[in-house]
N, C-alpha and C positions, 0 to 999 in steps of 0.2 A: 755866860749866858748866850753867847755871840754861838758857841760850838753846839749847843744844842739845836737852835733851829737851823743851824745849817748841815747838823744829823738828819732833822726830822722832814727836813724840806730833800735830800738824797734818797730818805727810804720813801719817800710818797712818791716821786721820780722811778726809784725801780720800779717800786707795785706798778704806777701806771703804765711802764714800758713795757713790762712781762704783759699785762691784761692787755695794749694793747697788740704787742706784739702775735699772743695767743688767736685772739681776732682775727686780723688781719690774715695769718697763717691758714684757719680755719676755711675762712673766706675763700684765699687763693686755691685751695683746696679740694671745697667743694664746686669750684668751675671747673678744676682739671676733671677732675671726676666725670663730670658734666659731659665735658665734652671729649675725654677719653676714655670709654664706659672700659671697665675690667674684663665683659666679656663681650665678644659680636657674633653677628647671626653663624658664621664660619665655627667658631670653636664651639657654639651651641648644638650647631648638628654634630660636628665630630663627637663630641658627649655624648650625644641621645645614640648616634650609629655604636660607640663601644660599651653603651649600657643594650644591646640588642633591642634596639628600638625604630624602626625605619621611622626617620622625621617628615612629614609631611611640612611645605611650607604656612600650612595654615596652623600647627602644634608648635610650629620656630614664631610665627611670629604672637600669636598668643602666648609665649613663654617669653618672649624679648619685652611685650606691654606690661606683662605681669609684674616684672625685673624692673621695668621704667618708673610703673609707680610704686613702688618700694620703696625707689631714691628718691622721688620727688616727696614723698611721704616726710623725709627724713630732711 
């Protein structure tokens, strides 16, 4: 009787440390993100200049707000 709850008391231990861990993961995650965007204003004109497009700073930065609230969306 003794092995069963100390079965059932290990798998409610994992589940919570996966869920937690999953979280927390998530979490730290979405600050790097945050705070390390995937693209910036630099690689955004290099794009628009090799799709033949002369970038205007006012095109970069209406496509960087655009970009902004997307993630903050999410």
């Amino acid at each position: 009787m003794d092995v069963i709850w100390v079965v059932l008391i290990a798998i409610a231990a994992l589940i919570a440390g996966v869920a937690l861990g999953f979280f927390l993961a998530r979490k730290y995650m979405m600050n790097y993100m945050k705070k390390n965007p995937p693209i910036n204003e630099q690689m955004l004109r290099t794009l628009m200049m090799q799709m033949g497009q002369k970038p205007s700073q006012k095109k970069i930065n209406q496509m960087m707000r655009a970009m902004n609230n997307q993630t903050d969306k999410k």
